[in-house]
C-alpha positions in Angstrom: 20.3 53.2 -13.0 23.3 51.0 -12.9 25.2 53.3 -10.4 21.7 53.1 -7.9 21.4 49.2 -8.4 25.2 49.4 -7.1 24.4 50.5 -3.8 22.5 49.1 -0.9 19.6 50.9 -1.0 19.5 49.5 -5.1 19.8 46.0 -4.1 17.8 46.3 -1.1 15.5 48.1 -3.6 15.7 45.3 -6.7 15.2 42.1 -4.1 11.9 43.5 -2.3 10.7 43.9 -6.4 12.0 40.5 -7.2 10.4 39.1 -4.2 6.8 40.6 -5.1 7.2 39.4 -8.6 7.5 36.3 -7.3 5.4 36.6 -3.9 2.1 37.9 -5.5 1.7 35.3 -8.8 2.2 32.9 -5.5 -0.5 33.9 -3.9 -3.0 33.7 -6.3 -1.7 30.0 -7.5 -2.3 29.2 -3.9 -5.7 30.9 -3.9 -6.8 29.4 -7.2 -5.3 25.9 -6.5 -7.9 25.5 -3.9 -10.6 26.5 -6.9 -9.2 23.9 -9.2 -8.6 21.2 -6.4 -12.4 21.4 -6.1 -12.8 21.7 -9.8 -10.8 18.5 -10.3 -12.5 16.4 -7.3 -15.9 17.6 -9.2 -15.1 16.1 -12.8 -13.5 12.5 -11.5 -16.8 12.2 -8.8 -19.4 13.5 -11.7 -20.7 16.7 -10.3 -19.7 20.4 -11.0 -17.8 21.8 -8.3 -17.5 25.8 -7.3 -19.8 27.3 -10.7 -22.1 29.8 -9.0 -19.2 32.8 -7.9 -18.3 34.4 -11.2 -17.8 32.8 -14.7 -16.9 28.8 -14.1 -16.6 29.6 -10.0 -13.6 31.8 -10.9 -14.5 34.2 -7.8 -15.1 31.6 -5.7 -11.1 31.8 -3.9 -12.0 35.5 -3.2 -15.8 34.6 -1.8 -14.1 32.2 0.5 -11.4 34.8 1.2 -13.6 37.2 2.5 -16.0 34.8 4.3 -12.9 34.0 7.0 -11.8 37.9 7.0 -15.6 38.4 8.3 -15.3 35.7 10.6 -14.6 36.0 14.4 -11.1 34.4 15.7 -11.9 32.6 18.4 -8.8 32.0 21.4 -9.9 29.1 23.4 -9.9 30.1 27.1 -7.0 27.6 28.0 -4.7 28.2 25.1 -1.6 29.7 25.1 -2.4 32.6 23.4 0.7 33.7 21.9 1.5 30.8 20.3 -1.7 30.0 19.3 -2.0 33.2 17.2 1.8 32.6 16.0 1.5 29.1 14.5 -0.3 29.4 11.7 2.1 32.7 10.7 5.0 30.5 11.3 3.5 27.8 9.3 2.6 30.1 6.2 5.7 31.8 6.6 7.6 28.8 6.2 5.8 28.0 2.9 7.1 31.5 1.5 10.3 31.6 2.3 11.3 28.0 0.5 10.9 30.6 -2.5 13.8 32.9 -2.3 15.7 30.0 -4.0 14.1 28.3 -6.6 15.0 29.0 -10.0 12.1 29.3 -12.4 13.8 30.1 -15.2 18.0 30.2 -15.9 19.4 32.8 -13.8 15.3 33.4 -12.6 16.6 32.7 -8.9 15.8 35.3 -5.3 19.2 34.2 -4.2 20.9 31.7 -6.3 22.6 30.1 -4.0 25.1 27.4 -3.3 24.0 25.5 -1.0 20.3 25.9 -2.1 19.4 22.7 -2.0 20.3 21.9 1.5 17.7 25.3 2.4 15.0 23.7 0.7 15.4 20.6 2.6 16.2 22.8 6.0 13.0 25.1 5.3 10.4 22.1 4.9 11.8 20.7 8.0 11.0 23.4 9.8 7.5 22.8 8.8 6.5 20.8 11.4 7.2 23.4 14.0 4.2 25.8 13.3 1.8 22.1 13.5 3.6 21.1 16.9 3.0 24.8 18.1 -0.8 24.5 17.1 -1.3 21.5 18.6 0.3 22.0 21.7 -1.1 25.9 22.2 -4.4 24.9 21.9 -4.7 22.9 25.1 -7.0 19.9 23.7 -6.2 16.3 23.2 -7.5 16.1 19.9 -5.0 18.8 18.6 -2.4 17.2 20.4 -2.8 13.9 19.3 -2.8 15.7 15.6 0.2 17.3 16.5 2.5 14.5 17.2 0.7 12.5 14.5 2.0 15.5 12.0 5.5 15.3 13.6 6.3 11.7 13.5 5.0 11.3 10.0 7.0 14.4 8.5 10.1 13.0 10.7 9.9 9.5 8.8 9.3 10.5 5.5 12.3 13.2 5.6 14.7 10.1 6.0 13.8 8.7 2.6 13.5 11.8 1.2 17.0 12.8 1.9 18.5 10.1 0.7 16.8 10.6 -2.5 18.1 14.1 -3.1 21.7 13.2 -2.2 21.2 10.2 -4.8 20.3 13.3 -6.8 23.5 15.6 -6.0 25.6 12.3 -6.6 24.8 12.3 -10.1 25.1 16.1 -9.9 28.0 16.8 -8.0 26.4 20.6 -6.7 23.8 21.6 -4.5 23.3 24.5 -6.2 19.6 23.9 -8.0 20.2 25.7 -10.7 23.0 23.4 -11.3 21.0 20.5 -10.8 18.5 21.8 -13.8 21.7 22.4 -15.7 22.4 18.7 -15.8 19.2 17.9 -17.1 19.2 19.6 -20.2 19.9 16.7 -22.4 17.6 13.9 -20.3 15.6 14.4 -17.1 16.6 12.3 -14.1 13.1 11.0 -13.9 14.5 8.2 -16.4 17.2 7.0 -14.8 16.1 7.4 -11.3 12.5 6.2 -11.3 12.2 4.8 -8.5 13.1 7.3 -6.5 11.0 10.0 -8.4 8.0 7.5 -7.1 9.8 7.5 -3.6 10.1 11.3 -4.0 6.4 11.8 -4.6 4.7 9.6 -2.3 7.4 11.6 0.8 5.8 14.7 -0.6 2.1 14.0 0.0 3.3 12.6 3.3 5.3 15.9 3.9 2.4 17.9 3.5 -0.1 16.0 4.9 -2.2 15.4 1.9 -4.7 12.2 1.4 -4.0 9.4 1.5 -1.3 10.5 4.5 -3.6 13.2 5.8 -3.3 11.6 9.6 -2.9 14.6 11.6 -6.0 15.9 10.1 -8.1 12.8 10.7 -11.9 14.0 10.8 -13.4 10.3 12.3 -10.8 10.4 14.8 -9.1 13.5 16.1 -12.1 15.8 14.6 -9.9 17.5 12.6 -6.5 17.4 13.9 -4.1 20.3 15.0 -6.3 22.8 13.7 -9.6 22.5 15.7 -9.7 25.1 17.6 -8.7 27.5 15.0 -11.2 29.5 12.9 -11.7 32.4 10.4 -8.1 33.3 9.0 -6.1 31.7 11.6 -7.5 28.9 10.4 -7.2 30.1 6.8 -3.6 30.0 7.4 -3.3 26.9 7.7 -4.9 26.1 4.6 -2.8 28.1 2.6 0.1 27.3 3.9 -0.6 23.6 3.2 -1.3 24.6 -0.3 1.6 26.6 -0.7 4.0 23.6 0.6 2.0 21.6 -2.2 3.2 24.1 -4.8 6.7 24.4 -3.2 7.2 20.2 -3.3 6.0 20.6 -6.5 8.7 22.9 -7.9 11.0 20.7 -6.3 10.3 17.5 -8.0 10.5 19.3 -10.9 13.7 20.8 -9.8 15.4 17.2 -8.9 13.7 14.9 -11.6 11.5 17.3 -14.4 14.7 18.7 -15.7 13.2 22.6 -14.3 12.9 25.1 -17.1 14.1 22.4 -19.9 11.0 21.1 -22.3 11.1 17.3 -23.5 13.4 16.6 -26.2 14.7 20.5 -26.1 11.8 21.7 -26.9 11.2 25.7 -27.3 13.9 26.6 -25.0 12.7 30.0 -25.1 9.5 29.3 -23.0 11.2 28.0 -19.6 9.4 29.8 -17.3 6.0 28.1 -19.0 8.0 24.5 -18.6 9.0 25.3 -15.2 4.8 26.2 -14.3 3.4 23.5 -16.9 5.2 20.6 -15.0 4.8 21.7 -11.4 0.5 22.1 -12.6 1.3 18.9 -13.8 2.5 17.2 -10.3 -0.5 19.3 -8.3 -3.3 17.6 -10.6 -1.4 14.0 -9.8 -1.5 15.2 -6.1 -5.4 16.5 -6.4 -6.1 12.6 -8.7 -3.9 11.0 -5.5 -6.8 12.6 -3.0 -9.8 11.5 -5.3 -8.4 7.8 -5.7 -7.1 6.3 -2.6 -8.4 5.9 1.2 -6.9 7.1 3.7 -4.4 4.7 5.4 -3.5 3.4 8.6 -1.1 4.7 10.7 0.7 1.5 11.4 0.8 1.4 7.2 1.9 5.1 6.8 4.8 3.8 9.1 5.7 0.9 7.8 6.1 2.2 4.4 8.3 4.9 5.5 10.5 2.8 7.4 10.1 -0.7 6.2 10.1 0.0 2.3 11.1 3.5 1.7 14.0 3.6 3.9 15.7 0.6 2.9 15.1 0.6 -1.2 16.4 4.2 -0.9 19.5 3.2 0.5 19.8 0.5 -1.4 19.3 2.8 -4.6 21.8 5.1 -3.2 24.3 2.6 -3.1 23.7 0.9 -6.3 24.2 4.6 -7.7 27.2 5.7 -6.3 28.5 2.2 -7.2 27.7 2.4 -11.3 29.0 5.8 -11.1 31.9 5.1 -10.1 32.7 2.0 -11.8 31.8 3.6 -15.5 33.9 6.9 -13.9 30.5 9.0 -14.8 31.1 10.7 -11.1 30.8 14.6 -11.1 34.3 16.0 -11.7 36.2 12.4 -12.8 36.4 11.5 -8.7 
């Protein structure tokens, strides 16, 4: 078995297993986030939510699935067809692939790679091309409008978000993630850095467009957003994909700040994998109790908090850090 894992056909063979292992639980977080999203909303505005489809509404995800597979897509007559049918695979593509490198457990990792860090940030970047795509295919204002909404807002909250993780690799000295879990294992950087776990957050409902910074998708105003002229699972898509990015920024909060795999105070070591899952359910019920709690803001606020308070306190923050580092010699490596 060793001798076949050896050759390229083995690890050919062994990543495409790894991959579904990790691909398929995926999936059905994604499909049954959208069950307890609704579940949540339900309890915190005193009604039930899905409980008709199966035991609790546990069917319900599969109900909906197979209501959009039965669905006709519909191509507006001016659209660009081809990239109308391609944005919302690029944009759940996108959502998948941030995947191949996050570690869930110690050594749990796709492709533990070096630089894994820096694909994370490169991957939910690239986001925003499958919205602009969308918007811009369909040939309506309104999706337009959403568009550039979508790509201005992921721009500016990518700034402050940067600068938070490289305060993170400061104190680090790697951008390997599995080395950044690593250095949490006796106290998680949500301590020390507070402020920029907040920062960190707040960027990641802006990131993916979740309430209260769900501007491109503004109903009262743009009917919708980027997506309106999608339907059935085209437009399914899209709301897995967004769903998916929710449980990616997830694992990477927990990544940077939740110490990964680690349990508080060392905890049961031997249950990372339940840690690592625990905490990231733990940041997608803040994100769904985010949604139920605040209205939606302005788009001259959603601005001016990117730029005119997240910007600067993360620099700020960033300096102070590398500055007590240094002085107390604490830098990665004695620099």
């Amino acid at each position: 078995m060793d001798a076949f894992l050896a050759t390229p056909l083995g690890v050919l063979a062994l990543t495409v297993a790894q991959t579904m292992a990790l691909l398929v639980p995926l999936l059905l977080g994604v499909a049954y986030l959208t069950w307890a999203e609704r579940k949540v909303l339900g309890a915190m505005q005193m009604r039930k939510g899905p409980n008709v489809v199966g035991i609790f509404g546990l069917l319900q995800p599969f109900a909906d699935a197979l209501k959009m597979l039965m669905k006709e897509t519909i191509i507006p007559s001016g659209a660009s067809r081809t990239l109308f049918i391609m944005a919302p695979m690029v944009t759940f593509i996108l959502a998948m692939l941030g995947w191949a490198v996050i570690p869930v457990n110690d050594g749990w990792a796709i492709a533990d790679i070096n630089v894994g860090i820096l694909y994370l940030f490169a991957i939910s970047s690239l986001g925003v091309y499958g919205i602009i795509i969308a918007g811009w295919a369909s040939n309506s204002k309104y999706a337009f409008l959403g568009a550039l909404r979508s790509a201005a807002q992921m721009v500016s909250y990518e700034v402050s978000m940067g600068f938070v993780i490289v305060t993170v690799l400061l104190c680090v000295g790697s951008l390997n993630l599995t080395e950044i879990v690593r250095a949490q294992e006796n106290m998680w950087f949500m301590f020390p850095l507070f402020p920029m776990f907040i920062i960190m957050f707040i960027s990641a409902l802006a990131e993916t467009n979740r309430a209260p910074f769900d501007l491109p998708e503004g109903e009262s105003e743009l009917v919708a957003g980027f997506f309106v002229e999608y339907s059935s699972m085209s437009f399914a898509l899209f709301f897995l994909g967004e769903y998916a990015n929710m449980i990616l920024m997830s694992a990477l909060i927990t990544i940077l700040f939740l110490g990964g795999w680690y349990g508080p105070f060392g905890l049961l070591p031997a249950l990372g994998p339940l840690w690592f899952i625990l905490k990231i359910c733990f940041c997608l019920f803040v994100f769904v109790w985010v949604r139920a709690t605040f209205p939606r803001y302005r788009y001259d606020q959603l601005m001016r908090l990117g730029w005119k308070v997240f910007l600067p306190f993360s620099l700020v923050w960033l300096v102070l850090t590398a500055f007590v580092l240094k002085i107390f010699g604490w830098l990665p490596g004695g620099v």
